[in-house]
N, CA, C and O atoms as CSV, one atom per row, in Angstrom:
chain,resi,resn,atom,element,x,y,z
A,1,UNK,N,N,2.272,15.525,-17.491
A,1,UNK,CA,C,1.705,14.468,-16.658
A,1,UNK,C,C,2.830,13.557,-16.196
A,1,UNK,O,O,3.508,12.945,-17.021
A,2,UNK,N,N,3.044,13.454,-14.832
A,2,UNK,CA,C,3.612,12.483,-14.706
A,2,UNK,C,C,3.753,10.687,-14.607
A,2,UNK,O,O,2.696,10.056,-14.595
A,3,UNK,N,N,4.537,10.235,-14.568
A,3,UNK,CA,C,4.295,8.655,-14.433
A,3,UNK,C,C,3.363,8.412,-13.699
A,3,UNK,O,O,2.377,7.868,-14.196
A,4,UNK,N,N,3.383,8.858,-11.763
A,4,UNK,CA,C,2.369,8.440,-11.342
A,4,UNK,C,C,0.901,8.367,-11.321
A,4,UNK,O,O,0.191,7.699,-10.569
A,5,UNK,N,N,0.367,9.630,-12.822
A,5,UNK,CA,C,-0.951,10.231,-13.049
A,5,UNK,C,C,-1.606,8.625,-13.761
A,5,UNK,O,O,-2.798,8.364,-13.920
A,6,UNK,N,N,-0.533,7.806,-14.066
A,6,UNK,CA,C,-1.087,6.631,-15.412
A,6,UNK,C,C,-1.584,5.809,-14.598
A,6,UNK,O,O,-1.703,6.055,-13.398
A,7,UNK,N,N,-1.957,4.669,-15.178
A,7,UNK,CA,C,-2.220,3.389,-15.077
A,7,UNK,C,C,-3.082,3.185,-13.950
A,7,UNK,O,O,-4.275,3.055,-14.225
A,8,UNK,N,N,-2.716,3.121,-12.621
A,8,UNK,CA,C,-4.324,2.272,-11.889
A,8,UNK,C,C,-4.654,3.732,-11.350
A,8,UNK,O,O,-5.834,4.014,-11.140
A,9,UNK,N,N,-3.536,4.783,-11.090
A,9,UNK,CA,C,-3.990,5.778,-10.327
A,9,UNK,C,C,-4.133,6.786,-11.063
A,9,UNK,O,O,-3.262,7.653,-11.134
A,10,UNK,N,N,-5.622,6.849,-11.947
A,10,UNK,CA,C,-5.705,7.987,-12.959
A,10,UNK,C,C,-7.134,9.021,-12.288
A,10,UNK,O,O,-8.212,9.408,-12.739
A,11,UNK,N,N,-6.495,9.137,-11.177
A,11,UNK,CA,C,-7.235,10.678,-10.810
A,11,UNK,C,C,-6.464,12.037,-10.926
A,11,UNK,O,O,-5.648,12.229,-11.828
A,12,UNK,N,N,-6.648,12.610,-10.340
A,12,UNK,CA,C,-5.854,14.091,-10.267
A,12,UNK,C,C,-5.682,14.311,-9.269
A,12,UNK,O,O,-6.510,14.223,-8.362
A,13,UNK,N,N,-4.205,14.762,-9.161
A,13,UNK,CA,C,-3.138,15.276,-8.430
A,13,UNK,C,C,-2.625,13.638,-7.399
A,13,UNK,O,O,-2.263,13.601,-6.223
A,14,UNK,N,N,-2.777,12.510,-8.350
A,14,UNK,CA,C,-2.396,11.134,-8.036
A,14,UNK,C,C,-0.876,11.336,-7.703
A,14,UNK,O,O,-0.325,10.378,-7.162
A,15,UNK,N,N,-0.068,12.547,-7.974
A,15,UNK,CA,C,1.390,12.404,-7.848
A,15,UNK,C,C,1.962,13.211,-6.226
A,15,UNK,O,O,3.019,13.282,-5.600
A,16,UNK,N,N,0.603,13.690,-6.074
A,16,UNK,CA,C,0.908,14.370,-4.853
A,16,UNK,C,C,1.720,13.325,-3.707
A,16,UNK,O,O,1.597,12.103,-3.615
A,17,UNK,N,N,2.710,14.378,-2.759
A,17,UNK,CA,C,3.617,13.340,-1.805
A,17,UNK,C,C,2.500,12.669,-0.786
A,17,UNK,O,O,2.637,11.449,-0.703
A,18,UNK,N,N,1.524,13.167,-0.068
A,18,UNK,CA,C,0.320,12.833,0.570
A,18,UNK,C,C,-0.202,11.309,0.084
A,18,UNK,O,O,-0.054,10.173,0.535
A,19,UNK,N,N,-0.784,11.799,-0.897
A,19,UNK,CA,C,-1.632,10.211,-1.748
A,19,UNK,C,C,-0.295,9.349,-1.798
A,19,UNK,O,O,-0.465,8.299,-1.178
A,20,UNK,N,N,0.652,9.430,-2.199
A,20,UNK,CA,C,1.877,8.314,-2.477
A,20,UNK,C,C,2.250,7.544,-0.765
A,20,UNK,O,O,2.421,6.337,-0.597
A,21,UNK,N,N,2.312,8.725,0.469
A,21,UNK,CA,C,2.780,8.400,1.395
A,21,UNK,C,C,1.289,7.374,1.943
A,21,UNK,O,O,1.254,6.229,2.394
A,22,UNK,N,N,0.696,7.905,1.794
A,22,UNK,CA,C,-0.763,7.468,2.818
A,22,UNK,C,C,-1.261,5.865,1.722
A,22,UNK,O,O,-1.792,4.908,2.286
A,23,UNK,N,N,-1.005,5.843,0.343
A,23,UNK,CA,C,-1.062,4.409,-0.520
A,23,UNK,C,C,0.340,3.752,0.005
A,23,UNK,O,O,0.244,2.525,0.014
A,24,UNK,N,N,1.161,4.056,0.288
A,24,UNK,CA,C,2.807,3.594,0.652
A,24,UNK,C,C,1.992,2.738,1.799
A,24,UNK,O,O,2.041,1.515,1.671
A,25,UNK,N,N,1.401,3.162,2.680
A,25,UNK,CA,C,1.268,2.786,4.162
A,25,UNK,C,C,-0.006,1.876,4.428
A,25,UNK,O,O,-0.211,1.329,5.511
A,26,UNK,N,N,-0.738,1.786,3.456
A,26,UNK,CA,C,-1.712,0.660,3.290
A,26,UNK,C,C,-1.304,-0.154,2.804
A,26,UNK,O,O,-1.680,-1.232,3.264
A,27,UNK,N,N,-0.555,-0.206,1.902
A,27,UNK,CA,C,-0.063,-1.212,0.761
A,27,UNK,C,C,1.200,-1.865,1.826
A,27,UNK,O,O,1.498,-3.050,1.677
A,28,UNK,N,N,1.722,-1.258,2.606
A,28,UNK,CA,C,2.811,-1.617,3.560
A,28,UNK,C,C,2.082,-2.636,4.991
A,28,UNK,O,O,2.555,-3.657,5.491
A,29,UNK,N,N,1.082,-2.058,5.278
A,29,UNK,CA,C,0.212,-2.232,6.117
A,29,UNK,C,C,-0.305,-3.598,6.479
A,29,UNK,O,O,-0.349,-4.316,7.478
A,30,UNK,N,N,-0.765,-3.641,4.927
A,30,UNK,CA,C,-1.638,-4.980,4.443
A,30,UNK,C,C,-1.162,-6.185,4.259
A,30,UNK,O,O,-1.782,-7.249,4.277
A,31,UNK,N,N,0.622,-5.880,3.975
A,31,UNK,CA,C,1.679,-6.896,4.076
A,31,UNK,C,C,1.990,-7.323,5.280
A,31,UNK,O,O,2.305,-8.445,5.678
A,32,UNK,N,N,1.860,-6.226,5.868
A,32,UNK,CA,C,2.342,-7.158,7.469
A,32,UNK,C,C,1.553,-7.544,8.075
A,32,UNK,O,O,1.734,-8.580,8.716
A,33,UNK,N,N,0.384,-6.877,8.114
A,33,UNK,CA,C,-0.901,-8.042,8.543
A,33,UNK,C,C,-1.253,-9.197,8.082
A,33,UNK,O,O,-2.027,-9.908,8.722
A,34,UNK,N,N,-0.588,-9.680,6.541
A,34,UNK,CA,C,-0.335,-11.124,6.157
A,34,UNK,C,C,0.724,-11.543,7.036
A,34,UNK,O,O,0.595,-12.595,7.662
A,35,UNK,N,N,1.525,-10.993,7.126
A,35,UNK,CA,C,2.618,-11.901,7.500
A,35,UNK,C,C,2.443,-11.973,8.708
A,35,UNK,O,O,2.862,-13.065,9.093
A,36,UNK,N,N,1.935,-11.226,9.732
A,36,UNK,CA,C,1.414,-11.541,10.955
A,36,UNK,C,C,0.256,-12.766,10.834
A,36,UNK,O,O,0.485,-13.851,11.368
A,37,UNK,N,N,-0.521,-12.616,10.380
A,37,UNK,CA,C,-1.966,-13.380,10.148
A,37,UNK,C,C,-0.865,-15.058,9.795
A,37,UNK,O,O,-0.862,-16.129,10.403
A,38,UNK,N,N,-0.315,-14.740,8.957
A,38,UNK,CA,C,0.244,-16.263,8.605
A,38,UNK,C,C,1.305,-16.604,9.677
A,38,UNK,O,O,1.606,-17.798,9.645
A,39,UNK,N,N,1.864,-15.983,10.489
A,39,UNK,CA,C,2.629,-16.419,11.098
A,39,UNK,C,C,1.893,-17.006,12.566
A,39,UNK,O,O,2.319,-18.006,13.143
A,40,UNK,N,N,0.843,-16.282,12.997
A,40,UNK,CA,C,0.377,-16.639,14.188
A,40,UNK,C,C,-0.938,-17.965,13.708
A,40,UNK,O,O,-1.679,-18.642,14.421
A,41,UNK,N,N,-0.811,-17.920,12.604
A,41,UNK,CA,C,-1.475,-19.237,12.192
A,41,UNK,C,C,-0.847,-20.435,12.177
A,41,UNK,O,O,-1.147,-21.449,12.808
A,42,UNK,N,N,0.634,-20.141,10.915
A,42,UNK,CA,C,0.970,-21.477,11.171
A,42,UNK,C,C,1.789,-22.323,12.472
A,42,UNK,O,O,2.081,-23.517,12.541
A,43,UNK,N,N,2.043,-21.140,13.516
A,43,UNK,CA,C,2.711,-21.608,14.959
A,43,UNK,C,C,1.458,-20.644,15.749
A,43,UNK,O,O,0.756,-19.672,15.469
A,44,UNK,N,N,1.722,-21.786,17.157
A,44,UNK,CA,C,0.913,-20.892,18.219
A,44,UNK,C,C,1.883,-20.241,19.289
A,44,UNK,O,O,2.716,-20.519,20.152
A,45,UNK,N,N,0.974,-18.790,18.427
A,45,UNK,CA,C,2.577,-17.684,19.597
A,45,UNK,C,C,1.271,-17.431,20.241
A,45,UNK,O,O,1.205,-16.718,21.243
């Protein structure tokens, strides 16, 4: 089992490159839509 099988992601085949790339890109995603969201909040672009 590898590392990535543990902790929040305990399904199967959690280590696959697919699931890592496609969680990479939400988790990436969701950051820049904060930082967009906060930026066009605290100035008006």
């Amino acid at each position: 089992m590898s590392d990535l099988n543990r902790g929040i992601m305990k399904f199967k085949n959690a280590d696959k490159p697919s699931v890592i790339f496609l969680s990479s890109i939400l988790v990436l995603g969701s950051i820049i839509a904060l930082i967009v969201w906060a930026l066009s909040t605290a100035y008006a672009i």
